[in-house]
PDB file with one MODEL, atoms N, CA, C and O in Angstrom:
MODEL        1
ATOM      1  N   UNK A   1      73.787 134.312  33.801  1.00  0.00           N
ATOM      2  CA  UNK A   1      74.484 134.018  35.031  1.00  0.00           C
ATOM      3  C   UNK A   1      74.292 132.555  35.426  1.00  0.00           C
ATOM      4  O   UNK A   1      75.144 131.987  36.109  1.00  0.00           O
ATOM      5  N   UNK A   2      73.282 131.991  35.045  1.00  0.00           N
ATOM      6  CA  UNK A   2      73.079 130.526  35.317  1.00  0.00           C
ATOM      7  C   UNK A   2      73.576 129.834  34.755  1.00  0.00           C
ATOM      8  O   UNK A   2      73.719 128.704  35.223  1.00  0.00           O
ATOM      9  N   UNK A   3      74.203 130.222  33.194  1.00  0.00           N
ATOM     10  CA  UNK A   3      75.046 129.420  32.389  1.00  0.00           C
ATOM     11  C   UNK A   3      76.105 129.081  32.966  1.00  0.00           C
ATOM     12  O   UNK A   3      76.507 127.953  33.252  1.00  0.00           O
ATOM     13  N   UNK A   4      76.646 130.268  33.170  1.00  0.00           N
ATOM     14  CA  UNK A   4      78.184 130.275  34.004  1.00  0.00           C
ATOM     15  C   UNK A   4      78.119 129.847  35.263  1.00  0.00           C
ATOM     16  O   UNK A   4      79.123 129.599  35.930  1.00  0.00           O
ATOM     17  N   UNK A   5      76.896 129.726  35.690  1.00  0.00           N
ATOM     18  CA  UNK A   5      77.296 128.809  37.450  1.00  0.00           C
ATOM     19  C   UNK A   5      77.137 127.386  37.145  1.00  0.00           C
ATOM     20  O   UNK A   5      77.936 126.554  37.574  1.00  0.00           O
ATOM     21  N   UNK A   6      76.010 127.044  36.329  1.00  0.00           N
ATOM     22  CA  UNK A   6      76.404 125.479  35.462  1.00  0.00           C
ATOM     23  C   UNK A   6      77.966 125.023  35.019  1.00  0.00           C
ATOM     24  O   UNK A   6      78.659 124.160  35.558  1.00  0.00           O
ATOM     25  N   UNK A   7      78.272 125.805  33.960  1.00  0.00           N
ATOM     26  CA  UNK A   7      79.514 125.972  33.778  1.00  0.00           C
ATOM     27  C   UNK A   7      80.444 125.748  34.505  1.00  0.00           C
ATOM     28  O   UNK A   7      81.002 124.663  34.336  1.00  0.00           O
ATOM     29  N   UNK A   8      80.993 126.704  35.628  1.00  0.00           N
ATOM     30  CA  UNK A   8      81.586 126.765  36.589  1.00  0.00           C
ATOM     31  C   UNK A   8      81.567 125.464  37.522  1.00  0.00           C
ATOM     32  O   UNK A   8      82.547 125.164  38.204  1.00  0.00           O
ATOM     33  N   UNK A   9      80.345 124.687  37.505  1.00  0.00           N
ATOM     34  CA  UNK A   9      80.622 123.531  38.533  1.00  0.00           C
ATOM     35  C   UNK A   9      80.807 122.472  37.363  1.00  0.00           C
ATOM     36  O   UNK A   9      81.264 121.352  37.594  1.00  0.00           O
ATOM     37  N   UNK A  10      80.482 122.828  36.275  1.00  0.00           N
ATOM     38  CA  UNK A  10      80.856 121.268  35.428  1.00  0.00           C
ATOM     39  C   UNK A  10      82.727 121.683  35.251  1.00  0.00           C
ATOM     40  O   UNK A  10      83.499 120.778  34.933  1.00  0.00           O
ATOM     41  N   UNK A  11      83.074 122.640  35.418  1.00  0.00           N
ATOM     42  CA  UNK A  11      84.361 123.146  35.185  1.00  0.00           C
ATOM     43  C   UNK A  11      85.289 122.097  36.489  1.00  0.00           C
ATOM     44  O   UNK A  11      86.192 121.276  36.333  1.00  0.00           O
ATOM     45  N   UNK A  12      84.770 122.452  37.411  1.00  0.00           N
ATOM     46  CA  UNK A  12      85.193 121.641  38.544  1.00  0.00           C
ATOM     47  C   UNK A  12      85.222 120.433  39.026  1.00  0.00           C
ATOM     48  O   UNK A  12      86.058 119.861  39.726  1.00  0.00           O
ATOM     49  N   UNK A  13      83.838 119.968  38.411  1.00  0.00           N
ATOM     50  CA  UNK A  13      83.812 118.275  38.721  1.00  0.00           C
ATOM     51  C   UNK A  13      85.272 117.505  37.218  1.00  0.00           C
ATOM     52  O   UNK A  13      85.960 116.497  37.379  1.00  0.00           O
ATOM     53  N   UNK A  14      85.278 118.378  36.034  1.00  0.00           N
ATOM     54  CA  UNK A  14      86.324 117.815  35.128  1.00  0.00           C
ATOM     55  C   UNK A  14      88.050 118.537  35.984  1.00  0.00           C
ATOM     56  O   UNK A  14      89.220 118.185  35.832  1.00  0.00           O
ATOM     57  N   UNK A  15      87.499 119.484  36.736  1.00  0.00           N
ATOM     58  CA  UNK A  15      89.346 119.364  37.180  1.00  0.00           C
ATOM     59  C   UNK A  15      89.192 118.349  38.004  1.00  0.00           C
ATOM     60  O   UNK A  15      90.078 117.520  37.798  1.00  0.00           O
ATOM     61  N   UNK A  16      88.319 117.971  39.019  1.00  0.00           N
ATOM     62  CA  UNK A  16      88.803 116.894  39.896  1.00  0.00           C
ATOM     63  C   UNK A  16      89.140 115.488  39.396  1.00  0.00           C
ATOM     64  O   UNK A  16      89.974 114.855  40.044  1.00  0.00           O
ATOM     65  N   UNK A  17      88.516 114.860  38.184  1.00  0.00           N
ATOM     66  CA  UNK A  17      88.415 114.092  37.363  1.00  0.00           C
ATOM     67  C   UNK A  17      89.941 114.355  37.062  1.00  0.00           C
ATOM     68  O   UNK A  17      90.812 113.598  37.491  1.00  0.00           O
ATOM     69  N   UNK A  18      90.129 115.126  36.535  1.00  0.00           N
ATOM     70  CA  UNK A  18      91.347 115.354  35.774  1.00  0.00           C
ATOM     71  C   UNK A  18      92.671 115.085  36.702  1.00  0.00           C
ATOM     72  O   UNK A  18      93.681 114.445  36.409  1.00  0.00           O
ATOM     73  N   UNK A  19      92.264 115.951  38.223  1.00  0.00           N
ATOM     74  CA  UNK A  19      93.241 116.020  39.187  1.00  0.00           C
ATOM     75  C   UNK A  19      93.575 114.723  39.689  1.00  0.00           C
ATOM     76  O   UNK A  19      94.751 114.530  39.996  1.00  0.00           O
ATOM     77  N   UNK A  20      92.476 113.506  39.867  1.00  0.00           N
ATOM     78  CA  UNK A  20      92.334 112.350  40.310  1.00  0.00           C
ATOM     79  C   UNK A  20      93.467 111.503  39.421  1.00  0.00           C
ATOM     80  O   UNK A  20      94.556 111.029  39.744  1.00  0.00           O
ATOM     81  N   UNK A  21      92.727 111.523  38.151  1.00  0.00           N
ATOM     82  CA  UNK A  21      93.162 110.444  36.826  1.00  0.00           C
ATOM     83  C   UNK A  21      95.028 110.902  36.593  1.00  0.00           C
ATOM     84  O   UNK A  21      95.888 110.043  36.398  1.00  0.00           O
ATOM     85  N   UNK A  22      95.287 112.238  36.664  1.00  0.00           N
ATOM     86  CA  UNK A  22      96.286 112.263  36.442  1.00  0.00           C
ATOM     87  C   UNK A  22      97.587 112.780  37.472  1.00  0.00           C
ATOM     88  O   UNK A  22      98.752 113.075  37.204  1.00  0.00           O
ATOM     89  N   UNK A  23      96.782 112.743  38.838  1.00  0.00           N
ATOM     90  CA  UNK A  23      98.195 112.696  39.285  1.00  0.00           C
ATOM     91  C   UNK A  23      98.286 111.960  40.683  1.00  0.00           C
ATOM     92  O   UNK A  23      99.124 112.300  41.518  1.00  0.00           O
ATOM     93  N   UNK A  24      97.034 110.542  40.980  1.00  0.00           N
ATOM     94  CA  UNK A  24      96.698 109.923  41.671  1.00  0.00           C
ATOM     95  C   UNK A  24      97.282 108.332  41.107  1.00  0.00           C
ATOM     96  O   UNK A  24      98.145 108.395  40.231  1.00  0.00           O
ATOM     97  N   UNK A  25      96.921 107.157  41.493  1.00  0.00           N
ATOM     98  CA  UNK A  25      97.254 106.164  41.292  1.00  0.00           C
ATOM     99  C   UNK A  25      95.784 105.164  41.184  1.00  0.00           C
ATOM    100  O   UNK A  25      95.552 104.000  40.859  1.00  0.00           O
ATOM    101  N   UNK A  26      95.061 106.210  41.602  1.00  0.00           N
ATOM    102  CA  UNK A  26      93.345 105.590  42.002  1.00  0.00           C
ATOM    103  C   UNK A  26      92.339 105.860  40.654  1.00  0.00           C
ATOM    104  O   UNK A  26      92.085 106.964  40.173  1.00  0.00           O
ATOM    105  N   UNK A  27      91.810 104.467  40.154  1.00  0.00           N
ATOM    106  CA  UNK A  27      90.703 105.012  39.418  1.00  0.00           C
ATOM    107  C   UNK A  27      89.657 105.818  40.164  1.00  0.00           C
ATOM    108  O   UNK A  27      89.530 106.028  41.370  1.00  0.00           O
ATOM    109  N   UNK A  28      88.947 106.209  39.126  1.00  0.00           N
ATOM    110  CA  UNK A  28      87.455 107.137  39.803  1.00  0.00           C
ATOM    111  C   UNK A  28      86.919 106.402  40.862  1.00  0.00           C
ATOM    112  O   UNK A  28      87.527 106.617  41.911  1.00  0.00           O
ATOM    113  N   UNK A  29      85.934 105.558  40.966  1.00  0.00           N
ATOM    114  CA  UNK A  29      85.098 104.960  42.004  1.00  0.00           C
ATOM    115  C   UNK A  29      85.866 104.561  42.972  1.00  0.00           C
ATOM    116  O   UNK A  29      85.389 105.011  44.014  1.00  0.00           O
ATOM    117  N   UNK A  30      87.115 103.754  43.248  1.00  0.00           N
ATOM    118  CA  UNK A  30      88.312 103.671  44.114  1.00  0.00           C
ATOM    119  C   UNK A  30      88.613 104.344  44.856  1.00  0.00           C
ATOM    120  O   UNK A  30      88.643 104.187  46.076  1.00  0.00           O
ATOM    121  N   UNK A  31      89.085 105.822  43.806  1.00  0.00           N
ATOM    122  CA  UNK A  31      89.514 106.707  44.499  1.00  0.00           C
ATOM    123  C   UNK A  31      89.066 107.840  45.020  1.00  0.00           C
ATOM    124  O   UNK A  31      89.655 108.628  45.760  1.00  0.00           O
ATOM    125  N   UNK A  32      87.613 107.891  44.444  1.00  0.00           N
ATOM    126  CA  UNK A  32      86.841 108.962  45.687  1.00  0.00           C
ATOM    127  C   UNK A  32      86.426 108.202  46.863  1.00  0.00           C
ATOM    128  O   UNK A  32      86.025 108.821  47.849  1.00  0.00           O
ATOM    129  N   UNK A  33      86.465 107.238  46.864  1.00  0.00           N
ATOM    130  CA  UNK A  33      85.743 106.355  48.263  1.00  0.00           C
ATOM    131  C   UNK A  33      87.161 106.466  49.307  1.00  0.00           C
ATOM    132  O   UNK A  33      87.055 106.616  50.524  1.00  0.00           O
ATOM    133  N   UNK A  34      88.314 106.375  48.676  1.00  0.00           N
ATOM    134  CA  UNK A  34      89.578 106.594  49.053  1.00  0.00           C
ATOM    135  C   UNK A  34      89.871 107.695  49.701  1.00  0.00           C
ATOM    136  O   UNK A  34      90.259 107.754  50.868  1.00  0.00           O
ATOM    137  N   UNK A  35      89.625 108.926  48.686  1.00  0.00           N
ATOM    138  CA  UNK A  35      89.996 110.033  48.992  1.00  0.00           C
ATOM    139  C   UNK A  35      89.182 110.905  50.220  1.00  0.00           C
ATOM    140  O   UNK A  35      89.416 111.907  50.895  1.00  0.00           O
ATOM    141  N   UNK A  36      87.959 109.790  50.074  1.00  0.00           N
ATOM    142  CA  UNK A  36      86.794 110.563  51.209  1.00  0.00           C
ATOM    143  C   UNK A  36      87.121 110.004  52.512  1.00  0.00           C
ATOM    144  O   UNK A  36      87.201 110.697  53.526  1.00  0.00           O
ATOM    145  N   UNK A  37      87.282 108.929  52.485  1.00  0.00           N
ATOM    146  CA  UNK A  37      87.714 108.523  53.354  1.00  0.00           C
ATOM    147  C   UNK A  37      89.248 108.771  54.455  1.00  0.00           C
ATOM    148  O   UNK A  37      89.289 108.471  55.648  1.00  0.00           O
ATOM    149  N   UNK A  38      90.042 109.198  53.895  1.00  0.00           N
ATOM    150  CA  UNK A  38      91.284 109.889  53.989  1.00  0.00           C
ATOM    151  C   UNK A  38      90.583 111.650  54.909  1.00  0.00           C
ATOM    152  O   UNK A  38      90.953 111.995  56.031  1.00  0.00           O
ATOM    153  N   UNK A  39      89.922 112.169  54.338  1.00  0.00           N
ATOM    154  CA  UNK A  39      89.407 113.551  54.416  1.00  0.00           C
ATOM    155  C   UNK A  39      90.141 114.121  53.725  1.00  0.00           C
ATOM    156  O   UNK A  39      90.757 114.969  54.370  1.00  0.00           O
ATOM    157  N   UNK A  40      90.593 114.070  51.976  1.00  0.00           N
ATOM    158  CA  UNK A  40      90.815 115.155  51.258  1.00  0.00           C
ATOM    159  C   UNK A  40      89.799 115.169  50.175  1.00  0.00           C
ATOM    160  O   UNK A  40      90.177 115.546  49.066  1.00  0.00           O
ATOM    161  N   UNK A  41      88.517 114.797  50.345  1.00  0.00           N
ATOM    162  CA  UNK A  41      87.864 115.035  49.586  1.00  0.00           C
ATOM    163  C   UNK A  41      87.567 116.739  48.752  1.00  0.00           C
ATOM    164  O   UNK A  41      87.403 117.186  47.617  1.00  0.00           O
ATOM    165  N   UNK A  42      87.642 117.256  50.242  1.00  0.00           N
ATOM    166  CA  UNK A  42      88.047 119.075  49.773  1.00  0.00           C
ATOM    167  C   UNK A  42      88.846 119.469  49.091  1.00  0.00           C
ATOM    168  O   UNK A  42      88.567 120.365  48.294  1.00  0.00           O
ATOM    169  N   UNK A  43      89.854 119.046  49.152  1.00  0.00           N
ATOM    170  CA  UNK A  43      91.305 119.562  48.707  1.00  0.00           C
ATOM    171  C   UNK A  43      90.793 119.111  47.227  1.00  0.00           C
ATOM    172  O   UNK A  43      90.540 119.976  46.389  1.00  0.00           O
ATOM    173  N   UNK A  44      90.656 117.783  46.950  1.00  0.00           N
ATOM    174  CA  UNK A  44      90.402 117.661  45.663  1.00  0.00           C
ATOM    175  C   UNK A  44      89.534 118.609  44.895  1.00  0.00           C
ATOM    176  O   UNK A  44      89.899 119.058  43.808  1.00  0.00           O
ATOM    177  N   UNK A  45      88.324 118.936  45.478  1.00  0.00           N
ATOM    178  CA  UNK A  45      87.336 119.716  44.598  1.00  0.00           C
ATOM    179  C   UNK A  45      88.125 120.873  44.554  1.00  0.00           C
ATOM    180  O   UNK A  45      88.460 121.355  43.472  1.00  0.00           O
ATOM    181  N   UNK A  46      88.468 121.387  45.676  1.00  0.00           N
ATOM    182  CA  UNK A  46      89.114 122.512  45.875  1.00  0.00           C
ATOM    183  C   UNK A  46      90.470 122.686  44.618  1.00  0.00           C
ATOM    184  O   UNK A  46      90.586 123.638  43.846  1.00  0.00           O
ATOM    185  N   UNK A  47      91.202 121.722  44.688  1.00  0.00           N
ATOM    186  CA  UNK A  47      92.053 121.949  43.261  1.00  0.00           C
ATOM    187  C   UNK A  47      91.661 121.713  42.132  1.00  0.00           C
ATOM    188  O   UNK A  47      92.421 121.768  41.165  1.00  0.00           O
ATOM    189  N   UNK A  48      89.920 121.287  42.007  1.00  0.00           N
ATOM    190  CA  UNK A  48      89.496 121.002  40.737  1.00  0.00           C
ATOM    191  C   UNK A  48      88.693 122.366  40.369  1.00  0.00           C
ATOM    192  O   UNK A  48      88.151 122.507  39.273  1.00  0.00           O
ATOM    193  N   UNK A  49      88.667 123.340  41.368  1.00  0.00           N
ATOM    194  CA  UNK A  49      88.250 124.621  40.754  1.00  0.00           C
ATOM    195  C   UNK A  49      89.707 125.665  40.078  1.00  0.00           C
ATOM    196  O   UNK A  49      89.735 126.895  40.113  1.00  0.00           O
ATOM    197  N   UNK A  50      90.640 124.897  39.588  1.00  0.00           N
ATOM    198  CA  UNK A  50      91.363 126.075  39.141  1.00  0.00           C
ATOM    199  C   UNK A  50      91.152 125.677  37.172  1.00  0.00           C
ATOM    200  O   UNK A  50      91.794 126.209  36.267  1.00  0.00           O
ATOM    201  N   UNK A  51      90.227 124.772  37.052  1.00  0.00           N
ATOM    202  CA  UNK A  51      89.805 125.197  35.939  1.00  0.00           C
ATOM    203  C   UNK A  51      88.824 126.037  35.923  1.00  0.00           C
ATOM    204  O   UNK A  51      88.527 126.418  34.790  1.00  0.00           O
ATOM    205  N   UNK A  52      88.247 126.439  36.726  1.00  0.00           N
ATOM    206  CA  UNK A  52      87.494 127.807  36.809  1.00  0.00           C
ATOM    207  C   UNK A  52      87.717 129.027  36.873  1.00  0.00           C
ATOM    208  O   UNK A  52      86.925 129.954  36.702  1.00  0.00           O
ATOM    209  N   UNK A  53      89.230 129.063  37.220  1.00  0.00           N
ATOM    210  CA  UNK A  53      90.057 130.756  36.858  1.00  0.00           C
ATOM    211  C   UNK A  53      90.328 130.391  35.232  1.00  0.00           C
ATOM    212  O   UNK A  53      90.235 131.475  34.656  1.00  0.00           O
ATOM    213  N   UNK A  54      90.537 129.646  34.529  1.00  0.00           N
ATOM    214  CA  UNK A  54      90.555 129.724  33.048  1.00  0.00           C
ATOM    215  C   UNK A  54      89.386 129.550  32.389  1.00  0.00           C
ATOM    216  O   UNK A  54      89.101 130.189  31.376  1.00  0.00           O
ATOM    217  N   UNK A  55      88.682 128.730  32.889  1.00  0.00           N
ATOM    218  CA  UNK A  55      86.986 129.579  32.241  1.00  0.00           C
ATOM    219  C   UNK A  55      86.625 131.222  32.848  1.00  0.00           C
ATOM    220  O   UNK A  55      85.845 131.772  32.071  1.00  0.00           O
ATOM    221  N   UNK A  56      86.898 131.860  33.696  1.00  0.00           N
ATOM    222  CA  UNK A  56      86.777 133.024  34.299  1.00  0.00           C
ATOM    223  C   UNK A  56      86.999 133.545  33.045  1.00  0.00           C
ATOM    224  O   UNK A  56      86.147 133.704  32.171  1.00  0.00           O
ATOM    225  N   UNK A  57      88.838 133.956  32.950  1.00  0.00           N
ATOM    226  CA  UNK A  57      89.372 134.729  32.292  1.00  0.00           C
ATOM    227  C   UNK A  57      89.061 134.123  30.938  1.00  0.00           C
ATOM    228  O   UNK A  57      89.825 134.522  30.060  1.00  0.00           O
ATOM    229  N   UNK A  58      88.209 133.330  30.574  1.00  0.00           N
ATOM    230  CA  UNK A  58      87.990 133.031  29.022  1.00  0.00           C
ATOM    231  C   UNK A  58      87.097 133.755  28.962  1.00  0.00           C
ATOM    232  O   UNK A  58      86.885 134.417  27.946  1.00  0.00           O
ATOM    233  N   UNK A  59      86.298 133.821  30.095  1.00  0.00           N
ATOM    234  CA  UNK A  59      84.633 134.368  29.794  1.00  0.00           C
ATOM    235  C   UNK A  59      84.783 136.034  29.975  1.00  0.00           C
ATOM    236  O   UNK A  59      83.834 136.673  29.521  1.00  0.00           O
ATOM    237  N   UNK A  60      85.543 136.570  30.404  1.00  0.00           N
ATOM    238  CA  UNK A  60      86.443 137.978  30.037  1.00  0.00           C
ATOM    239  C   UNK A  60      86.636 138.370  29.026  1.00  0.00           C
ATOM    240  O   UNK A  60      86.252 139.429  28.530  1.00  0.00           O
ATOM    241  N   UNK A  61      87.342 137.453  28.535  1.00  0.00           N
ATOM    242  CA  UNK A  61      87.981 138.028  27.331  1.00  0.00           C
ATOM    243  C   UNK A  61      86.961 138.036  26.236  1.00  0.00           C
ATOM    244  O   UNK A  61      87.110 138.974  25.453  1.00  0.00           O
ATOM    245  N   UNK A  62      85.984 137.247  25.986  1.00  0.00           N
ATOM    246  CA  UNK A  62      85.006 136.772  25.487  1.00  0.00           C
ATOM    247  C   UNK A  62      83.922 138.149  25.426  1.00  0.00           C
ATOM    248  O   UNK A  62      83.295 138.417  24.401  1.00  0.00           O
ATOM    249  N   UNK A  63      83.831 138.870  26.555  1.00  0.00           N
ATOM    250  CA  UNK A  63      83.192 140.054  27.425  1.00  0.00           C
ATOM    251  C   UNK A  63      81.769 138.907  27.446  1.00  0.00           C
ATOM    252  O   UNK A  63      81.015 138.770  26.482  1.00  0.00           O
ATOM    253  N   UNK A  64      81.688 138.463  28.231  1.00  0.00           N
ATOM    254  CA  UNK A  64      80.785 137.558  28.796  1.00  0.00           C
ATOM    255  C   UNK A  64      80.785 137.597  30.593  1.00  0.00           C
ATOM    256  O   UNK A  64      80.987 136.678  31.387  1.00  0.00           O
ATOM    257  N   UNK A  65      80.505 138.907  30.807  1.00  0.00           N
ATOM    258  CA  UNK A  65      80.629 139.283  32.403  1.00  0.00           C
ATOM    259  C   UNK A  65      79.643 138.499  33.138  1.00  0.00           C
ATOM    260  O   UNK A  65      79.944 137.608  33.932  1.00  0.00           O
ATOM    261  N   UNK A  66      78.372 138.886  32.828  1.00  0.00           N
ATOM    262  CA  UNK A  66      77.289 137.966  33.468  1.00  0.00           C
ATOM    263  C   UNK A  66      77.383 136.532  34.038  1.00  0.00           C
ATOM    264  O   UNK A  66      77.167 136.105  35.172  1.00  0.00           O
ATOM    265  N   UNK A  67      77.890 135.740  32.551  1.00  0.00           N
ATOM    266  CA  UNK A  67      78.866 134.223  32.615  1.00  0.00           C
ATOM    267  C   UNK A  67      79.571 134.228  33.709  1.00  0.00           C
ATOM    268  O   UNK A  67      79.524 133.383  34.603  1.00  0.00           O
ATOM    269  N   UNK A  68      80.391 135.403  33.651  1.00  0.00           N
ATOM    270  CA  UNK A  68      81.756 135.117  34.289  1.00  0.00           C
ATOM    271  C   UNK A  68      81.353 135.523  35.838  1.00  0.00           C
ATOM    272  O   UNK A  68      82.110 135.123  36.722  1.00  0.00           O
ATOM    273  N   UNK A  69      80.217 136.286  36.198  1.00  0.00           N
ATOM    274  CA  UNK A  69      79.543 136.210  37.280  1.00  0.00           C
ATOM    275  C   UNK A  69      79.321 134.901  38.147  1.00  0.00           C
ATOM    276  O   UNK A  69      79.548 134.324  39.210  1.00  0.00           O
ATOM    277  N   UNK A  70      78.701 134.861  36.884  1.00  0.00           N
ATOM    278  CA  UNK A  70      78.124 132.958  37.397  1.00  0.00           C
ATOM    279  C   UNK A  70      79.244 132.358  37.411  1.00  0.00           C
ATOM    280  O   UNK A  70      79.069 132.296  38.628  1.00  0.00           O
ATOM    281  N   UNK A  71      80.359 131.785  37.236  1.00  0.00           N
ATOM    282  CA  UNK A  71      81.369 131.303  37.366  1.00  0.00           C
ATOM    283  C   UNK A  71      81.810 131.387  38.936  1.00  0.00           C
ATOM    284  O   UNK A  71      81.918 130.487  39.768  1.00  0.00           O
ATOM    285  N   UNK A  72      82.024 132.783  39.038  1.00  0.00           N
ATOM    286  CA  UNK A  72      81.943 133.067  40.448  1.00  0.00           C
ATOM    287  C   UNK A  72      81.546 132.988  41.536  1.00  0.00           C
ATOM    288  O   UNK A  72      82.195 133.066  42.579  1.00  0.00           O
ATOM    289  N   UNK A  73      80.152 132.785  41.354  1.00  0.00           N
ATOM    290  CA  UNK A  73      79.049 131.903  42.272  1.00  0.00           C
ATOM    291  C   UNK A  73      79.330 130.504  42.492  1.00  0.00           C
ATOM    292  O   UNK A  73      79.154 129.822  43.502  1.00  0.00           O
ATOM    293  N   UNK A  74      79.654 130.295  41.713  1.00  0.00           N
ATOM    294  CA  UNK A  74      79.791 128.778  41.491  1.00  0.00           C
ATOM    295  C   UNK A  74      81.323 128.412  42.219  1.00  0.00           C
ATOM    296  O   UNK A  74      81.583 127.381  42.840  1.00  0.00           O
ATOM    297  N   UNK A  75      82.114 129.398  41.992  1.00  0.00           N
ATOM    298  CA  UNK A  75      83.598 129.271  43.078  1.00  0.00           C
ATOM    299  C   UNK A  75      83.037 129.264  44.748  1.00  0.00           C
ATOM    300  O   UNK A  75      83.242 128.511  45.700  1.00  0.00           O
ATOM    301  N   UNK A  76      82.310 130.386  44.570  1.00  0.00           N
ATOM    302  CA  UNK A  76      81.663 130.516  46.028  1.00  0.00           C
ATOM    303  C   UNK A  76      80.985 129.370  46.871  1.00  0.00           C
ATOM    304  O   UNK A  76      81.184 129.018  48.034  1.00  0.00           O
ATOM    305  N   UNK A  77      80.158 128.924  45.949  1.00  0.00           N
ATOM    306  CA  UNK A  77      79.131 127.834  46.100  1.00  0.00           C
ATOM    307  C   UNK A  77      80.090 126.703  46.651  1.00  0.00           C
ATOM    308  O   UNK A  77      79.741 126.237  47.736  1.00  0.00           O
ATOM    309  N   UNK A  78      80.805 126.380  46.300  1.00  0.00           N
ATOM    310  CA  UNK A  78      81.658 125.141  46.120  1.00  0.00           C
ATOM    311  C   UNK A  78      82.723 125.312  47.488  1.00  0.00           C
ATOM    312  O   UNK A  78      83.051 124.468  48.322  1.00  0.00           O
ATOM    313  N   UNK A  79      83.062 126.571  47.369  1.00  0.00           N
ATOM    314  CA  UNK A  79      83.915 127.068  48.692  1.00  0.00           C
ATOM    315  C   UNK A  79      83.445 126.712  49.810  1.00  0.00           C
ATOM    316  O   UNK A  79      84.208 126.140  50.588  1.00  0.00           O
ATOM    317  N   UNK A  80      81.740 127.009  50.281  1.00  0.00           N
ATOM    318  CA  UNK A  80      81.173 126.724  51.218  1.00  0.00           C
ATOM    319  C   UNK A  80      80.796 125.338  51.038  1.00  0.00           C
ATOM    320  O   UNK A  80      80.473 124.838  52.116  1.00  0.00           O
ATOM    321  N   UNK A  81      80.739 124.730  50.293  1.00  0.00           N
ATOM    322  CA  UNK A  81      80.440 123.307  50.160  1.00  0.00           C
ATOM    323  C   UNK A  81      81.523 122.498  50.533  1.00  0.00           C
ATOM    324  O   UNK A  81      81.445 121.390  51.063  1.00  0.00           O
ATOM    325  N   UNK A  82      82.656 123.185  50.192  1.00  0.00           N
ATOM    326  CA  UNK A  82      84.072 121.981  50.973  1.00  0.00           C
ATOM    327  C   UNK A  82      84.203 122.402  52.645  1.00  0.00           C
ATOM    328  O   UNK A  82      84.877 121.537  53.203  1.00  0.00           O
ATOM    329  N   UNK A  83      83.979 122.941  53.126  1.00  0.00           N
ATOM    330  CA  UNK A  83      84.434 123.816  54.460  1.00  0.00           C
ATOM    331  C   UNK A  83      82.956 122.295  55.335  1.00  0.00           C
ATOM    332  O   UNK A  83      83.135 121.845  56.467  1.00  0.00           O
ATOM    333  N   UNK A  84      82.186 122.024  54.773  1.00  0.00           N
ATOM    334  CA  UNK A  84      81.385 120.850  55.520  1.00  0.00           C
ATOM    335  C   UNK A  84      81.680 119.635  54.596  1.00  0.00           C
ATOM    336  O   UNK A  84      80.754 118.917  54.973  1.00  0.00           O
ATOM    337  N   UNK A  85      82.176 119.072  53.866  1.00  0.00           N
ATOM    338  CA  UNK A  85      82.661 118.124  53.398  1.00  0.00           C
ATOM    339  C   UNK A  85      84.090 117.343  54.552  1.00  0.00           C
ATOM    340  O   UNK A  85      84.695 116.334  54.188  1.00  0.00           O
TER     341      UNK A  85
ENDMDL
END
């Protein structure tokens, strides 16, 4: 279960990366100072967890429930972490 909550947040910091680089105009360091500043710093993490419904359902199919537990935690974790961001 700890794999998959590791997992699950490295899953998220590469969607935001991903979400930033490719459909922003802002490099990294730019554009989180940018984006924090704005107040969508949430939104970003927040759309950088939907690589975590495809690690989910990988770790399913896989039958890696425990994983996919932790994955879940890690949605959770992050949920309450943007709501004070």
């Amino acid at each position: 279960m700890l794999i998959g909550f590791f997992l699950g947040i490295i899953a998220s910091l590469i969607g935001s990366f991903l979400f930033i680089k490719l459909f922003t105009s802002f490099d990294l360091s730019n554009g989180l100072e940018t984006i924090k500043q704005y107040g969508y710093l949430g939104k970003v993490v927040t759309l950088g967890t939907v690589l975590d419904l495809l690690l989910f359902l990988f770790l399913l199919k896989r039958n890696k429930e425990l994983m996919a537990r932790g994955v879940v935690f890690a949605v959770i974790v992050l949920a309450i972490t943007t709501l004070f961001i």
